[in-house]
C-alpha positions in Angstrom: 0.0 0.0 0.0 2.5 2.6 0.6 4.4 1.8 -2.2 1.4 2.3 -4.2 1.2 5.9 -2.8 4.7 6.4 -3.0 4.2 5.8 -6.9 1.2 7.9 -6.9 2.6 10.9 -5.0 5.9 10.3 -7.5 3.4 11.4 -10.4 3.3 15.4 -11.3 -0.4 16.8 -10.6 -0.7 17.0 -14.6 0.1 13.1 -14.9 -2.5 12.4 -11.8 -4.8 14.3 -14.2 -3.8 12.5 -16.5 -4.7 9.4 -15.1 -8.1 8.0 -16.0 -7.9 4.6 -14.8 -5.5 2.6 -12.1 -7.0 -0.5 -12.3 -4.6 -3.1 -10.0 -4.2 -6.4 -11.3 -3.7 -8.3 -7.8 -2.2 -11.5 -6.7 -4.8 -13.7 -4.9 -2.8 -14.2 -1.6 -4.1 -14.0 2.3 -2.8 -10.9 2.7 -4.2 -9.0 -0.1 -7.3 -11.0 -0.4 -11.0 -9.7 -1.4 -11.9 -10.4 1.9 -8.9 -8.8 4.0 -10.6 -6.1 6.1 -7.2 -4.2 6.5 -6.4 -4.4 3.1 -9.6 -2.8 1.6 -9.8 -0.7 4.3 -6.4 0.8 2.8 -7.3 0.5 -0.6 -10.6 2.9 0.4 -8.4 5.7 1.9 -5.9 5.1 -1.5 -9.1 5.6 -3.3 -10.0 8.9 -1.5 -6.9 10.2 -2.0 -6.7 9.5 -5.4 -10.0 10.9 -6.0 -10.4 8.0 -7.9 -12.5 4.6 -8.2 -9.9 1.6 -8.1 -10.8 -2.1 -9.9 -9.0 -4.6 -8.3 -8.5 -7.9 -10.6 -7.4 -10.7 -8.8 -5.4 -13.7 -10.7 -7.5 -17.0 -9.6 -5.3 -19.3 -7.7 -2.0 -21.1 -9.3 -2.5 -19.2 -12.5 1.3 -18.1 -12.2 1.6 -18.7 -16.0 -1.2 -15.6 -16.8 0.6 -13.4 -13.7 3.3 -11.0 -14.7 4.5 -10.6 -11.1 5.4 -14.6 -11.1 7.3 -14.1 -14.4 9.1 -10.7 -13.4 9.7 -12.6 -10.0 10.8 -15.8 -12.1 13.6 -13.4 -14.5 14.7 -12.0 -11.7 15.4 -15.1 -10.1 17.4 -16.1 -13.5 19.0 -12.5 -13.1 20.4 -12.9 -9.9 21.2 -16.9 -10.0 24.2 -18.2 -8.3 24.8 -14.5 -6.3 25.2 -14.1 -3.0 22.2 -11.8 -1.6 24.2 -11.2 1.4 22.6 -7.9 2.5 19.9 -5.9 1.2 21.9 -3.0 -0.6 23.5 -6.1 -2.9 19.6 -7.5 -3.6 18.3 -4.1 -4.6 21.5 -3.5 -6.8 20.8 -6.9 -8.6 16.7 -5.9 -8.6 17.7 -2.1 -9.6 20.7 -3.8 -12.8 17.9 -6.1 -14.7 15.8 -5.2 -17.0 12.3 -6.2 -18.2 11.1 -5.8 -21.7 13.8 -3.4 -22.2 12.9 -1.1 -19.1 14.8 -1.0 -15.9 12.6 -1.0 -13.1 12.2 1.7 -10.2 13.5 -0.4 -6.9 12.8 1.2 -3.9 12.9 -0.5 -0.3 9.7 -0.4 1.8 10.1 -0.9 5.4 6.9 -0.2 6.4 5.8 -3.3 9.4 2.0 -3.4 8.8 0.9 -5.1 12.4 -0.6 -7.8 12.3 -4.0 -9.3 14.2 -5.9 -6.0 13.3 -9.4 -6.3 12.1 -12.1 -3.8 11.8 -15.2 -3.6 13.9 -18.2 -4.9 12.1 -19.7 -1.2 12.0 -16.3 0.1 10.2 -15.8 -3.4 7.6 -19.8 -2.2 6.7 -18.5 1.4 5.8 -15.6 0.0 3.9 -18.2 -2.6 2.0 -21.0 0.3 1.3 -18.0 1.6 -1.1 -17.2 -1.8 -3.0 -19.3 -3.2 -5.9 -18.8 -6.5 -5.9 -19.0 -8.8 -8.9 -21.9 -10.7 -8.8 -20.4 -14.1 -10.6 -17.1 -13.0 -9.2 -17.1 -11.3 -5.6 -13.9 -12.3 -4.1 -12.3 -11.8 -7.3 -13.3 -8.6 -9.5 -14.6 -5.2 -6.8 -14.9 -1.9 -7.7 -13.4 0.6 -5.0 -16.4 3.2 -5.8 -15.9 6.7 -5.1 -18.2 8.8 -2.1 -21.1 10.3 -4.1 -21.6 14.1 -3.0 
């Protein structure tokens, strides 16, 4: 999540403008889940800030073939083979020196410790929910992070 502000704060106010759409394409894990109450409550106040609705897409599970994380994680795996990741300077050196279609990729460390064991109360998850259209066929899997109306 931060990293996804970091990147948004990154653009210029014309190229937020710009923006008509940042629809995340997101990997179908615990943590990020369509039903993780911390997660979506996050993804709200990204929204809001934004001033933008958000799509998230999540892969179905195992479909590592269709997932272009797993085959950006996969190259750099190739990339860095055999290397020592002693320490994390020499890991984001090897992240920061590869190169994906033809485009070296921003690395940037995130430290942020999201605590864990933190859920919301049923009144606040029913706030967050009020703001996500849920795919009828697909609930867990396609939601719409609608903006406040007003």
């Amino acid at each position: 999540m931060a990293s996804l502000q970091d990147g948004w704060n990154g653009l210029t106010l014309a190229q937020q403008q710009a923006t008509d759409l940042l629809q995340l394409k997101v990997d179908n894990k615990p943590e990020s889940s369509g039903v993780r109450t911390q997660f979506l409550k996050r993804m709200v106040e990204l929204a809001n800030q934004m001033g933008q609705p958000i799509p998230l897409l999540y892969y179905p599970p195992y479909p590592s073939k269709y997932n272009p994380i797993e085959r950006c994680w996969g190259t750099l795996e190739q990339h860095w083979k055999d290397t020592q990741l002693s320490n994390v300077q020499v890991m984001l050196a090897w992240a920061q020196s590869i190169t994906w279609k033809g485009i070296h990729p921003t690395v940037k460390l995130n430290s942020t410790t999201y605590p864990k064991g933190i859920s919301l109360t049923k009144p606040a998850m029913r706030e967050i929910e009020s703001r996500l259209e849920r795919s009828p066929e697909l609930p867990k899997w396609d939601i719409l992070i609608r903006l406040i109306d007003g």
